[in-house]
N, C-alpha and C positions, 0 to 999 in steps of 0.2 A: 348755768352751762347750757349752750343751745343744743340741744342733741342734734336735731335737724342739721345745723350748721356740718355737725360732726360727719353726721352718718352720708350728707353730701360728698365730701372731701374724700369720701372713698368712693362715693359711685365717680366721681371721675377717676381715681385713680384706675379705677376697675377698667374703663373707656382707655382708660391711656395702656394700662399693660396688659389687655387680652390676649397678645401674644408670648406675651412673658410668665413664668411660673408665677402663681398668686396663692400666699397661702393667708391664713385667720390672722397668724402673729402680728404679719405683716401690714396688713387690713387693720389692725386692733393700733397699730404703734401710730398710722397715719388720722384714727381718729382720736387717739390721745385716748384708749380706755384700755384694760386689760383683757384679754381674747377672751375668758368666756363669759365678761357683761357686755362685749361690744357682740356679742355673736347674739343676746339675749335682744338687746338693745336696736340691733339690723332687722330683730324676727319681728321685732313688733311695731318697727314704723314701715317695713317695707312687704313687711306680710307672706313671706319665705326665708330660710334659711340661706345665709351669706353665701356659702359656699356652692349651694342648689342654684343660688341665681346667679354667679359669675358659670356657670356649667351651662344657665339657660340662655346667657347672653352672649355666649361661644358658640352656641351651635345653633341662635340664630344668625350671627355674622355669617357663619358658614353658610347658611339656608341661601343666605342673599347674595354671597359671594357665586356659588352654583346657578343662580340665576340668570344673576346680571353678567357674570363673562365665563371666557373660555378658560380660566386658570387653572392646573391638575389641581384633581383633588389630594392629593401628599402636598403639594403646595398651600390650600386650602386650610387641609391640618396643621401644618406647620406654623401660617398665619392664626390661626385661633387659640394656638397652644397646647397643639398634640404633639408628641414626640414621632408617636408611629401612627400610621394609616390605619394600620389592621384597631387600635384601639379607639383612632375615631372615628371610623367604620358603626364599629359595634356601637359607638355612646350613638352615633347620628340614629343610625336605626331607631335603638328604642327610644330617641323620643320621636320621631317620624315616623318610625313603620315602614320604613321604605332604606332602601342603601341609597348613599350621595347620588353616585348615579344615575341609580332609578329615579330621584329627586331631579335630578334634572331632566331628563327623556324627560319628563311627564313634562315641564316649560311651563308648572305654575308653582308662583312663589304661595304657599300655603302652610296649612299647617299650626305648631302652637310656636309663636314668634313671639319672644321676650324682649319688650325695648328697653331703654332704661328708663330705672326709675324715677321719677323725681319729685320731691318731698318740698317743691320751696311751696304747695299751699298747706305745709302740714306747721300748726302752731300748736305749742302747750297752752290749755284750755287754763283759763284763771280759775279764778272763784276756789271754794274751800276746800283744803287739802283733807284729805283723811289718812289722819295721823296713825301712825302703828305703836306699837309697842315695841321695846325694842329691849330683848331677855337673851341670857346664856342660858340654853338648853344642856344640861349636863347627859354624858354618854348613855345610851339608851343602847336597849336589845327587841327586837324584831322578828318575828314569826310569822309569816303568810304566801300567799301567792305571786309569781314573778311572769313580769310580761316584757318581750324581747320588740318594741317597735322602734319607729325612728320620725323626728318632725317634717318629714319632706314630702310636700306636695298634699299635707293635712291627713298624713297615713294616723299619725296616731290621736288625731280627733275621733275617729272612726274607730282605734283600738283599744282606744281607752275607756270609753262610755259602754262597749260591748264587756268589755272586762268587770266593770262593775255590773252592769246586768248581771252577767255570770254568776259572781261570786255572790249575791243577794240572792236571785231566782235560787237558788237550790245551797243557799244558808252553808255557803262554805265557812263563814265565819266559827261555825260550832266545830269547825275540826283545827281549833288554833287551842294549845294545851294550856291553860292554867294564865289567860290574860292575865296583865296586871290592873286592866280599869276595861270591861268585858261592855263599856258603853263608849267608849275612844276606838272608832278604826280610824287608819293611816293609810294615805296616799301619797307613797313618797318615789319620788323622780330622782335619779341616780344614775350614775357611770353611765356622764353625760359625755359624748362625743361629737364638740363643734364640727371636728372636718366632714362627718360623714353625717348628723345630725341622728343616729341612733342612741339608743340609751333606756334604761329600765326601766319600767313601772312597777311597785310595788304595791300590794293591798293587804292588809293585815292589824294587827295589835301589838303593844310591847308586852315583852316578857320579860321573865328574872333571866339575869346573867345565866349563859350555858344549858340553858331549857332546850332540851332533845325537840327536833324538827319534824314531824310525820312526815311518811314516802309523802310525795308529791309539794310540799311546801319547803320554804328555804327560811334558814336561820341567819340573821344580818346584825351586824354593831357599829353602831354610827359615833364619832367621838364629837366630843362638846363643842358646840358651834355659839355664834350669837347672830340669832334673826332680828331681822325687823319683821314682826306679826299684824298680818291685816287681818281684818271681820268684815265678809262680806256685805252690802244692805241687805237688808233684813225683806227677804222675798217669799211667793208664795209656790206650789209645787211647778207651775206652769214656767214661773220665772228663774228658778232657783239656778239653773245649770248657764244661763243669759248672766244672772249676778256673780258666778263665778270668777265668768269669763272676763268680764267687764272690769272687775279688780284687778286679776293680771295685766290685762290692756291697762288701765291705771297706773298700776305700778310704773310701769315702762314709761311710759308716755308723760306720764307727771309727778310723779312722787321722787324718782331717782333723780331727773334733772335740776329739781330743788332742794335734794338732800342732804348733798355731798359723799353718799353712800354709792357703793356699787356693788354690785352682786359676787359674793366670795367664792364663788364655784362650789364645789358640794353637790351637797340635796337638797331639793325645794319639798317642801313636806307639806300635806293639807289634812287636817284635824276636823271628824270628822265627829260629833258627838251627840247626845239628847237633846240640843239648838236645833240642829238640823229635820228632825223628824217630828217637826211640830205642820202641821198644814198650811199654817202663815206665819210669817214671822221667822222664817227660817232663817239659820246664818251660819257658816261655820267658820274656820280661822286657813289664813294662807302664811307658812313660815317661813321666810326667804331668807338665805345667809347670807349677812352685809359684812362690809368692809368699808374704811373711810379710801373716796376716792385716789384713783394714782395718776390723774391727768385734767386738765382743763381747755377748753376752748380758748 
């Protein structure tokens, strides 16, 4: 299955209905994948959130529209797919800093301009696949810390890595009551929201069923899933957080398009254990919920 092929077929679609309401389902139907592996599967060949970039590529149409002619601006919003002025007003602002108008007085087309994308030099890399494991994780219970960010414009790259600082620098881990394996923390991604790209972060240990939650941390139950489980390469401290990364890019990019597998929605979990805290040789596990696919190229 070519994803590239797939994830093309929407960026024209996108070019053809900028005027028209566009939501994820719809996007997902015309690449043949289910809305939240196709929303998975857009972040990680096009390197923003689906949704983020038909927003970025409406209010550059608009940018260029305000330049090159006289057209009202309610005419302007209306062509890009705003209902009302007053709320394309507010979106042009913040990402310009300036109101349409003012955009134009100034008579320079500038600014952060989204063209589209386009993926035909992007190929799935051959050579050897690294195979996962592939288990039914039975219902689990969770005690830790909760982080409210969102994937748009790399906000929770930045919120995420501070959050483990946090929680390490000052050994919050010792206020989680009675772990069940007090050498496994959990990094678990949850009440994920395609349209707006917000959604949880968790940090923490499992617990026994119904284990009371201390003020400041939250108690969670997750029901039985079946992941397919990757092992990151085995890096050292400088590299570890690059091997991470590069697994999920993996993922995405070559592992699902040969699998037949796609991403079940859920929680993506990362297992975090005594591997990890070795100086070299580091590695810990990424658990992703799969599903046999529900469309083809």
């Amino acid at each position: 299955m070519d994803y590239g092929v797939c994830v093309e077929r929407t960026l024209d679609y996108i070019e053809e209905k900028l005027q028209e309401p566009i939501t994820l389902e719809t996007l997902a139907e015309v690449a043949c994948f289910s809305p939240f592996h196709f929303h998975r599967v857009f972040q990680a060949l096009v390197g923003e959130s689906v949704m983020d970039y038909v927003r970025k590529r409406r209010l550059t149409r608009a940018a260029e529209r305000l330049f090159y002619s006289d057209v009202k601006v309610i005419d302007i919003a209306i062509d890009v797919g705003f209902q009302y002025q007053e709320s394309f007003n507010r979106a042009f602002k913040k990402f310009y800093g300036v109101s349409p108008n003012q955009y134009r007085s100034a008579n320079v087309l500038s600014g952060p301009l989204r063209g589209r994308a386009c993926l035909t030099q992007m190929k799935i890399q051959g050579g050897s696949m690294m195979e996962p494991k592939l288990l039914t994780k039975p219902t689990f219970h969770f005690i830790g810390y909760e982080l409210k960010t969102r994937n748009i414009e790399g906000q929770n790259n930045k919120d995420i890595p501070a959050f483990w600082q946090l929680y390490l620098q000052k050994s919050l881990y010792e206020n989680i009551p009675n772990p069940l394996n007090c050498k496994e923390e959990l990094g678990i991604c949850t009440d994920f929201s395609p349209e707006t790209g917000e959604f949880t972060y968790l940090i923490g240990m499992e617990v026994a069923e119904g284990t009371p939650a201390p003020e400041g941390l939250v108690y969670r139950s997750f029901p039985e899933t079946e992941y397919a489980v990757f092992t990151t390469p085995k890096s050292d401290d400088a590299t570890f957080s690059a091997s991470i990364q590069s697994t999920w890019n993996y993922v995405f990019t070559e592992w699902f398009p040969k699998s037949g597998y796609e991403h079940a929605g859920g929680l993506d979990l990362e297992l975090y254990d005594e591997r990890c805290h070795e100086p070299e040789n580091k590695v810990m596990d990424i658990y992703i919920p799969v599903m046999r696919g529900v469309g083809g190229a």
